[in-house]
C-alpha positions as CSV (number, residue, x, y, z in Angstrom):
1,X,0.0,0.0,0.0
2,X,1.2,3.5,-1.3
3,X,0.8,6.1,1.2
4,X,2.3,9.9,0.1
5,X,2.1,12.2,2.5
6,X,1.0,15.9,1.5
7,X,3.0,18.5,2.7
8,X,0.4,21.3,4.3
9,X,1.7,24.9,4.4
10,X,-0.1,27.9,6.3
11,X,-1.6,30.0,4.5
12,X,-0.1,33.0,4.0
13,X,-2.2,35.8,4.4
14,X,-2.0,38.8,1.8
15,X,-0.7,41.7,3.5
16,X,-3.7,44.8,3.6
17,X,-2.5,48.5,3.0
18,X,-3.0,49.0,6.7
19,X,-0.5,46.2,7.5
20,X,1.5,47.8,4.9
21,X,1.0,51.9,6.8
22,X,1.6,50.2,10.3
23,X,4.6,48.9,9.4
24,X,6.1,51.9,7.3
25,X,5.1,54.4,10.4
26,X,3.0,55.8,7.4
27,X,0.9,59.4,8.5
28,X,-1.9,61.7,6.8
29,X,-2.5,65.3,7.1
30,X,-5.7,66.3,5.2
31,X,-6.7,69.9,4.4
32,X,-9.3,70.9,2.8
33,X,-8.7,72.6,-0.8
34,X,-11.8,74.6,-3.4
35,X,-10.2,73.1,-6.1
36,X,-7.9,69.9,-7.5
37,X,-6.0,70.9,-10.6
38,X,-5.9,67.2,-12.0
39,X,-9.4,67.2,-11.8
40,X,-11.7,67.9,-14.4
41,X,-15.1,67.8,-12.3
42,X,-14.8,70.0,-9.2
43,X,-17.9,69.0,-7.7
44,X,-16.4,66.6,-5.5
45,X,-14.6,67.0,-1.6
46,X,-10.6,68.0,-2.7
47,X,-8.0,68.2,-0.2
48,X,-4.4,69.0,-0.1
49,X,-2.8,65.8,1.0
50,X,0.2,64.9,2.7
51,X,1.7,61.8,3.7
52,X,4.6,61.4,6.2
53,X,6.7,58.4,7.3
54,X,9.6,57.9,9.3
55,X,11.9,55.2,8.9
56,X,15.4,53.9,10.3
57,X,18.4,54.6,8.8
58,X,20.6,51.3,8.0
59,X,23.8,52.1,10.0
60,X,25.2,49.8,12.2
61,X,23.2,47.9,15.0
62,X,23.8,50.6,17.2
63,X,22.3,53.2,14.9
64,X,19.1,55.0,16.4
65,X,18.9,57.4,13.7
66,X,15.3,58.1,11.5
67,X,14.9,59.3,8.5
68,X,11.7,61.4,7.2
69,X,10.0,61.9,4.3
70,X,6.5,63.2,2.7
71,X,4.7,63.4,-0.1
72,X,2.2,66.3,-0.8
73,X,-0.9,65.9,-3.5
74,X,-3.8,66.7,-4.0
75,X,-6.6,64.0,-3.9
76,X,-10.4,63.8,-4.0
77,X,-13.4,62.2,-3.7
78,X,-16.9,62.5,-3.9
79,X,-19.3,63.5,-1.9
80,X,-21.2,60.7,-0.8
81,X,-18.1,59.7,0.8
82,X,-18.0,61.3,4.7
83,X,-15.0,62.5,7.0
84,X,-11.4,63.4,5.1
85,X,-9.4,60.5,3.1
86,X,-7.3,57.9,4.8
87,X,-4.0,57.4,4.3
88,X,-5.5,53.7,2.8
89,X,-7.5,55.3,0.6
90,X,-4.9,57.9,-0.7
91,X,-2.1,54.9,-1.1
92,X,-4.7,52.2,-2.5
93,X,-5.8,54.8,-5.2
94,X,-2.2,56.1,-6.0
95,X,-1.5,52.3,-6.3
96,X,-3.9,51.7,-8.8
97,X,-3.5,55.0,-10.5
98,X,0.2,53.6,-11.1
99,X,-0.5,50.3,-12.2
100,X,-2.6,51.7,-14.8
101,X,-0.6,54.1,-16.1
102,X,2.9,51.7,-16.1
103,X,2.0,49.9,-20.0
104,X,2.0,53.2,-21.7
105,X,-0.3,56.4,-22.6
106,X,-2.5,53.8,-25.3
107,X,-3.1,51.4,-22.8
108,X,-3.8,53.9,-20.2
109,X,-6.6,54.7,-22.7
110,X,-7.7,51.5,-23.7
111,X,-8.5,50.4,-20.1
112,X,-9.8,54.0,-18.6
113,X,-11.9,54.7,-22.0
114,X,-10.5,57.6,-23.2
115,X,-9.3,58.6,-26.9
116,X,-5.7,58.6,-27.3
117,X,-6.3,62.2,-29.4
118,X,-7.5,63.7,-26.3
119,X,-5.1,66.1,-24.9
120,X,-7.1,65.9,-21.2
121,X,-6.9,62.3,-21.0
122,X,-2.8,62.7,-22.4
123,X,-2.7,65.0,-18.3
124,X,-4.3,63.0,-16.5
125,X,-1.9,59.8,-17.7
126,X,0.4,62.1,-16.9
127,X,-0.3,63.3,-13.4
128,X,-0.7,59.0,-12.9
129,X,2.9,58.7,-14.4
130,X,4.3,61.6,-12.1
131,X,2.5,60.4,-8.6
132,X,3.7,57.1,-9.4
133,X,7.1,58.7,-9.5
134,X,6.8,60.5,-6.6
135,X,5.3,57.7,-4.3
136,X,8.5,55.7,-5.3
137,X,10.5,58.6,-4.0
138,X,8.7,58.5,-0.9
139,X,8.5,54.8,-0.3
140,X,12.3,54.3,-1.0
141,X,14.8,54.8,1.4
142,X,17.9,56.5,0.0
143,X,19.4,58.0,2.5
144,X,23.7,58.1,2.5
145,X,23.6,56.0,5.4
146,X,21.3,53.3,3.5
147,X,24.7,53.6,0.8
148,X,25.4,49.9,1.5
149,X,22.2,48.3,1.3
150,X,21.4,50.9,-1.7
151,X,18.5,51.8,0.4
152,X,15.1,49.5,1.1
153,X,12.3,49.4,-1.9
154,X,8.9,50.0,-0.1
155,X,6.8,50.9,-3.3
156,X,7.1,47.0,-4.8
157,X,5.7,45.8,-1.1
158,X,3.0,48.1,-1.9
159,X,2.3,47.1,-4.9
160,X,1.8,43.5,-3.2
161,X,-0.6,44.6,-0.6
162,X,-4.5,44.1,-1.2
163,X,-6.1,46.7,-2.7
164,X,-9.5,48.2,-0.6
């Protein structure tokens, strides 16, 4: 008699965007703003974003030194949604903005359903390729004293997280 024995794993539980802001020491500061310039409606709820972390410096093991950064946007939603944005939100949408701007301005297009002649779908591709650019900047520590480790790559575990 032939008996194989299955190996069982855990399993491994997709990390959230919360995990993901816990664990970065990820912040939000929310203003309220009249207008959002990347926005072509205005009758929604902008704000004036800005996102903070702190993060430790890779020195030696008796290093206690933090880095900072932020990242200021503007972001917005509409009204039926209550109370300011969460930094989950804010991160979750820049995530997706990015992932569907990363194949190019005719795909962009293809998948949002706009023309490729338009010249206001060509700056909203492009405000998705620039906050794309500058959420790598802010999830990526480059600090000189990271200069061994060439610094820790944040944005990709984003990009693993579960979106909302």
């Amino acid at each position: 008699m032939d008996t194989t024995q299955q190996e069982t794993r855990p399993i491994e539980k997709t990390k959230t965007i919360e995990d993901f802001i816990k664990e970065n020491k990820i912040s939000i500061h929310c203003k309220y703003s009249n207008s959002n310039p990347n926005m072509e409606r205005q009758d929604m709820n902008h704000y004036k974003v800005t996102l903070k972390r702190k993060y430790k410096l890779q020195g030696n093991h008796l290093d206690s030194r933090y880095g900072h950064k932020q990242m200021t946007l503007f972001f917005s939603q509409g009204y039926g949604i209550d109370g300011e944005p969460k930094a989950s939100s804010v991160l979750d949408c820049l995530k997706s903005d990015h992932q569907v701007s990363i194949d190019g301005f005719g795909e962009f297009c293809a998948n949002c359903g706009y023309d490729e002649d338009s010249r206001k779908a060509y700056r909203i591709y492009q405000a998705c390729v620039d906050q794309g650019k500058k959420l790598q900047k802010f999830l990526n520590d480059d600090h000189e004293a990271n200069f061994f480790t060439m610094g820790t790559n944040q944005f990709n575990k984003l990009l693993e997280c579960e979106s909302l």
